[in-house]
VOLUMNU-282888 format. One record per residue (C-alpha): z, x, y; residue in one letter; residue number from 0. Coordinates in Angstrom, 1 decimal, always signed. Layout:
BEGIN
[r [Z X Y] "A" NUM]
...
This chain:
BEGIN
[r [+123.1 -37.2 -13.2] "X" 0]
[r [+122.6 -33.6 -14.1] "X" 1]
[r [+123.4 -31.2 -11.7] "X" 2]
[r [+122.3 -27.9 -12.9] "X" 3]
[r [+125.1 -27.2 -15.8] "X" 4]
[r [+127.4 -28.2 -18.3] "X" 5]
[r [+128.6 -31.7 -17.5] "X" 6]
[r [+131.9 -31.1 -19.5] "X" 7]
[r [+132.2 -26.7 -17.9] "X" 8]
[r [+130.0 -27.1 -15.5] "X" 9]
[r [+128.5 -23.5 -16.0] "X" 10]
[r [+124.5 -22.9 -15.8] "X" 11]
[r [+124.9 -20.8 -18.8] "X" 12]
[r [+127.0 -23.4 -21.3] "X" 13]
[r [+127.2 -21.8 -24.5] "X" 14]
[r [+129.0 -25.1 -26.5] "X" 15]
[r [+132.3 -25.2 -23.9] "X" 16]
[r [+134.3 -24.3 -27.1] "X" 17]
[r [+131.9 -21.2 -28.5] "X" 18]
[r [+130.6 -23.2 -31.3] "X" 19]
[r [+127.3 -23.4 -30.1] "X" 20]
[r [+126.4 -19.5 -29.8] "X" 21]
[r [+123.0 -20.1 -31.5] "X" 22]
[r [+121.4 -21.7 -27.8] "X" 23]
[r [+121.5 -19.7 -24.7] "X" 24]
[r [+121.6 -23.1 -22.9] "X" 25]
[r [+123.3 -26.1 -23.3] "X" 26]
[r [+123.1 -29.0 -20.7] "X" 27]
[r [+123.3 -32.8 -20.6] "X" 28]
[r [+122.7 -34.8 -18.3] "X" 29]
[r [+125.0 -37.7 -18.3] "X" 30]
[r [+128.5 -37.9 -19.6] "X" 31]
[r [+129.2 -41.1 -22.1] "X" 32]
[r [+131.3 -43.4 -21.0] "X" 33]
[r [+132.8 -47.0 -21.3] "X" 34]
[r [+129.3 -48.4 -19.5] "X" 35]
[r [+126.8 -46.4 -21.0] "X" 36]
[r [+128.7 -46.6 -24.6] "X" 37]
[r [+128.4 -49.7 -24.5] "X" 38]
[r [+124.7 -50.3 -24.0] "X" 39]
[r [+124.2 -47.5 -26.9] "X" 40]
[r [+125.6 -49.9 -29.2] "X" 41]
[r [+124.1 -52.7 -28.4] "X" 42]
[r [+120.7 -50.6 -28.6] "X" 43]
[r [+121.4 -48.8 -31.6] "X" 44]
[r [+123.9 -50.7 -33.2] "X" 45]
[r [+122.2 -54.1 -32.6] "X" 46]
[r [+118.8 -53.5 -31.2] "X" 47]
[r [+119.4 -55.1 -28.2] "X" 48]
[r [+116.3 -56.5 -26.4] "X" 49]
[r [+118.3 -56.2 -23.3] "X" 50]
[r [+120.2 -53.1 -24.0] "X" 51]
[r [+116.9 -51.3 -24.4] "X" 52]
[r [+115.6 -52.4 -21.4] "X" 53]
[r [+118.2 -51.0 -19.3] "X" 54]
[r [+118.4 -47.7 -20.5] "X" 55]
[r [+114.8 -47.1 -20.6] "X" 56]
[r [+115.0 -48.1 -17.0] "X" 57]
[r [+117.8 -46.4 -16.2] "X" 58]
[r [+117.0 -43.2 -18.5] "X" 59]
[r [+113.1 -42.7 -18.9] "X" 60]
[r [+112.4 -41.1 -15.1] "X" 61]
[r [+115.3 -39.4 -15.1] "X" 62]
[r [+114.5 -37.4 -18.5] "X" 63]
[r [+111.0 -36.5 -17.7] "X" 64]
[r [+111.8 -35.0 -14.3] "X" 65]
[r [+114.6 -33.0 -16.1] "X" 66]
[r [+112.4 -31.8 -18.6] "X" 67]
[r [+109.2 -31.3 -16.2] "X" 68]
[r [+111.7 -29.5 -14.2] "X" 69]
[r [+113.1 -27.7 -17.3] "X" 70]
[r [+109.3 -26.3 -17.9] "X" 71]
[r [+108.4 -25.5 -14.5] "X" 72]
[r [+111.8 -23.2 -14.4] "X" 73]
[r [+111.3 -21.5 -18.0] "X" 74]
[r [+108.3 -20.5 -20.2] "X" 75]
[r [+109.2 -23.3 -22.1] "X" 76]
[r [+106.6 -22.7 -25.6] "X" 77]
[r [+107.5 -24.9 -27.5] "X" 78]
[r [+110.1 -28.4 -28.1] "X" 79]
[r [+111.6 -29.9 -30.6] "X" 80]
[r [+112.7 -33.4 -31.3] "X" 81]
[r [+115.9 -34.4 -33.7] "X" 82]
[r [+115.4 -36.8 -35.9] "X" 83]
[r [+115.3 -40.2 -37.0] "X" 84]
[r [+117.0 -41.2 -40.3] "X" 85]
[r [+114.6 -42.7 -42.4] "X" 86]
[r [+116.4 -46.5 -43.1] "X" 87]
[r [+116.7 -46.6 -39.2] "X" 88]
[r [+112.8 -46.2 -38.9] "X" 89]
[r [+111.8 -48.7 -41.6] "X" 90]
[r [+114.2 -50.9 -40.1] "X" 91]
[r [+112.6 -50.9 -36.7] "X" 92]
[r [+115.5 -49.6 -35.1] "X" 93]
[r [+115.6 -48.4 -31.5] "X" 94]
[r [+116.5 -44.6 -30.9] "X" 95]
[r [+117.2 -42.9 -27.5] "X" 96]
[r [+115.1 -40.4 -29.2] "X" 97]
[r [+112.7 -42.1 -28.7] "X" 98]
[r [+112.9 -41.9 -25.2] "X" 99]
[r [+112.6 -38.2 -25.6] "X" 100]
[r [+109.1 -38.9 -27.3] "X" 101]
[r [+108.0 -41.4 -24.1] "X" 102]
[r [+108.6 -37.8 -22.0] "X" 103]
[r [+106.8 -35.0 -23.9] "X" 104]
[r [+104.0 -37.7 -24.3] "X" 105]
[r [+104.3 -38.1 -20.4] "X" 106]
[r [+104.1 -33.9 -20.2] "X" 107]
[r [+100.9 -33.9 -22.3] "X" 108]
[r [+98.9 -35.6 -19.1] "X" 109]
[r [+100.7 -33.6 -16.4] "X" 110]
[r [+98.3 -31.6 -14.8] "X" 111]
[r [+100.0 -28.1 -15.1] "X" 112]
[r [+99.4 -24.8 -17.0] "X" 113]
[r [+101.1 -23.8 -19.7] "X" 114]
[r [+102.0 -26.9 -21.0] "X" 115]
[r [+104.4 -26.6 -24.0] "X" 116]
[r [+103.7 -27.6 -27.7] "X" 117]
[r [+105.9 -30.6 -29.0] "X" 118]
[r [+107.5 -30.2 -32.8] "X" 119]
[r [+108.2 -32.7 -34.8] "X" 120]
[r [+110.2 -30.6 -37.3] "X" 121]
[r [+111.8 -32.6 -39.3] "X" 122]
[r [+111.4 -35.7 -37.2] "X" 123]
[r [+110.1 -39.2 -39.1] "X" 124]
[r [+108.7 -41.7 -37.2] "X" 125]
[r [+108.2 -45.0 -38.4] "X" 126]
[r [+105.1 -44.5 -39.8] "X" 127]
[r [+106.0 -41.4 -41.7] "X" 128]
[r [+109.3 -43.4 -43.2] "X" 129]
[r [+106.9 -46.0 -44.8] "X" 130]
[r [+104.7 -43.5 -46.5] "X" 131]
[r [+106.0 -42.4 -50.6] "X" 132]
[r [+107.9 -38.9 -50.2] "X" 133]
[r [+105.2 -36.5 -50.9] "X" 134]
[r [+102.8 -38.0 -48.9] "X" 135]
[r [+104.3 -37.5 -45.6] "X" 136]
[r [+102.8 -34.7 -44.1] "X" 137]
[r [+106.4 -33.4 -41.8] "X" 138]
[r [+109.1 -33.6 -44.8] "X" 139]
[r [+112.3 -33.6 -43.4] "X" 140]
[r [+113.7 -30.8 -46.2] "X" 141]
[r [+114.5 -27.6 -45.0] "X" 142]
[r [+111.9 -25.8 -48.0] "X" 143]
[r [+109.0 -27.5 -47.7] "X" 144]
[r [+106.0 -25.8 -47.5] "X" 145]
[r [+105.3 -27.5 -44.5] "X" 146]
[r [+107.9 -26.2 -42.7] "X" 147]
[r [+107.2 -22.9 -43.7] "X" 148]
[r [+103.9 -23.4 -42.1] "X" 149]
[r [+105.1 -24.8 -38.8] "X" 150]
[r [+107.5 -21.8 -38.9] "X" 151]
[r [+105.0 -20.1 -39.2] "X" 152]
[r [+102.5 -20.9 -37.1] "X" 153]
[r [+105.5 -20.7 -34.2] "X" 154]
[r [+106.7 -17.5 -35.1] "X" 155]
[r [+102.8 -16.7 -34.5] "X" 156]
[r [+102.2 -18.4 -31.0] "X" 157]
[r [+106.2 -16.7 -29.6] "X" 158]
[r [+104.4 -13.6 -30.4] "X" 159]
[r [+101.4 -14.1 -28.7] "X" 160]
[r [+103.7 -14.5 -25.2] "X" 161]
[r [+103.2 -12.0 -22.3] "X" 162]
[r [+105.8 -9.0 -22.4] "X" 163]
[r [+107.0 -9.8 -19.2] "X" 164]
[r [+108.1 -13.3 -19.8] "X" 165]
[r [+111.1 -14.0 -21.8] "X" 166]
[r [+109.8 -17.6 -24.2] "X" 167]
[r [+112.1 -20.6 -24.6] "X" 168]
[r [+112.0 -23.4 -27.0] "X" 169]
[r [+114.0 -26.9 -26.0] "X" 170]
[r [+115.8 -28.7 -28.5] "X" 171]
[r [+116.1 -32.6 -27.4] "X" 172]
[r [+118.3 -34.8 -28.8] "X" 173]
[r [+120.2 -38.4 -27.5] "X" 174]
[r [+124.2 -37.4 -27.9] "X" 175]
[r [+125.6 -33.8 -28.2] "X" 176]
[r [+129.3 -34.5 -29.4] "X" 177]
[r [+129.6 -31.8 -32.0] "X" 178]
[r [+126.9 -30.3 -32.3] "X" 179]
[r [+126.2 -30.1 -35.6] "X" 180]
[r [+123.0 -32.2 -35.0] "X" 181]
[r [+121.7 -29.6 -33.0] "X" 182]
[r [+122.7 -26.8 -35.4] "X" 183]
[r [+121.0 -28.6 -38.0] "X" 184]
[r [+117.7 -28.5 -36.3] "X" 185]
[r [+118.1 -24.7 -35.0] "X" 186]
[r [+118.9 -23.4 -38.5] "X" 187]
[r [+115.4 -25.2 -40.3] "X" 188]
[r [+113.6 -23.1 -37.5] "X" 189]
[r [+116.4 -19.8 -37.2] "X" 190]
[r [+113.5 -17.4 -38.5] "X" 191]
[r [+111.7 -18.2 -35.6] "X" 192]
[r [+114.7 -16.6 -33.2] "X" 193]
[r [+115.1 -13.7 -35.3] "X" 194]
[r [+111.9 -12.5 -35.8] "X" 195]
[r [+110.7 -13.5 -31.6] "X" 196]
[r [+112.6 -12.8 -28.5] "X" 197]
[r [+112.8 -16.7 -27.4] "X" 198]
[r [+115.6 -18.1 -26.6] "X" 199]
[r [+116.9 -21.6 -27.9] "X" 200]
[r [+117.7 -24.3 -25.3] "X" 201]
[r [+119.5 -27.2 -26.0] "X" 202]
[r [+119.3 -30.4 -24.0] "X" 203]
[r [+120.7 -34.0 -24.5] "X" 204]
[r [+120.8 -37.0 -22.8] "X" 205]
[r [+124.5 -37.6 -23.1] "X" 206]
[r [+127.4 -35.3 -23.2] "X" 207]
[r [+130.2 -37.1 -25.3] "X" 208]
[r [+133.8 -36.2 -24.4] "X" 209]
[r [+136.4 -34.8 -26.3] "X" 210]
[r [+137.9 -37.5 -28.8] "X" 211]
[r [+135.5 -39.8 -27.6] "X" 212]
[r [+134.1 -41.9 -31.3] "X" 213]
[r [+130.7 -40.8 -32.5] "X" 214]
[r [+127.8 -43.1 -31.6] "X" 215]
């Protein structure tokens, strides 16, 4: 479970364990993959495991939205961003932990709090989106579309909206930080955001992966 920091540093203030993460001011996980929970990944990504599934959204789902709800109440959390889903995997029908992620934020738009933050789906395509034709999806998952200008856009507008004396965050989520270049990909189709705002990027995962451990 998570307990406040890095699960592979331990620090609060994780920065990528091996500086290659600079770009977020936080970077936490809550579990650390191993043999057990590797396993029932595969089964549930690999080979869309009925059972599989059912576990980990058992095991997972209460877990992540009290992280997250916890993650809110503690920061001024504006806005959060989901990776995303390759396309083949969503017209497939393919279970995602990600989509675990999209169970919570739905669960955060009925919690009865203030402040509630905005939930991005930058470049993320859900199943419906995969089975429209190309240019009639309305979120594209290329970097230049207009848009993703527009979301840009409209977040560089609402960061600058934010009272002086709170300092705005927006929480990447994704299932399995190993890497990082996931992440990276996702912070640098919304960079202008960061450089024209004074919000911080926050990077949170369900899994940690550990050094030399195989990519999922």
């Amino acid at each position: 479970m998570w307990s406040g920091g890095c699960v592979r540093c331990g620090s609060i203030h994780c920065v990528g364990c091996c500086d290659h993460l600079p770009q977020f001011t936080q970077v936490n996980a809550l579990y650390t993959l191993n043999t057990s929970n590797a396993h029932l990944l595969v089964e549930a990504k690999g080979y869309n495991s009925a059972p599989a599934r059912m576990i980990l959204q058992q095991m997972l789902l209460f877990p992540l939205y009290q992280h997250v709800l916890q993650w809110v109440s503690e920061h001024f959390v504006t806005h959060v961003i989901l990776a995303s889903i390759r396309r083949q995997r969503a017209l497939q029908g393919l279970w995602h932990p990600i989509l675990l992620w999209e169970q919570v934020v739905e669960g955060l738009k009925t919690h009865r709090g203030s402040g509630q933050p905005k939930v991005v789906h930058f470049f993320h395509q859900g199943t419906k989106q995969a089975l429209l034709a190309k240019d009639k999806r309305k979120l594209m998952p290329h970097f230049k579309t207009d848009d993703t200008v527009r979301l840009r856009k409209q977040m560089i507008e609402d960061l600058l909206k934010c009272p002086d004396d709170k300092k705005p965050c927006v929480l990447f989520l994704d299932d399995i930080l190993t890497t990082g270049q996931t992440a990276l990909g996702v912070y640098r189709a919304v960079e202008e955001v960061f450089r024209q705002t004074r919000a911080e990027a926050h990077l949170c995962t369900i899994f940690r992966s550990p050094m030399g451990m195989e990519t999922l």
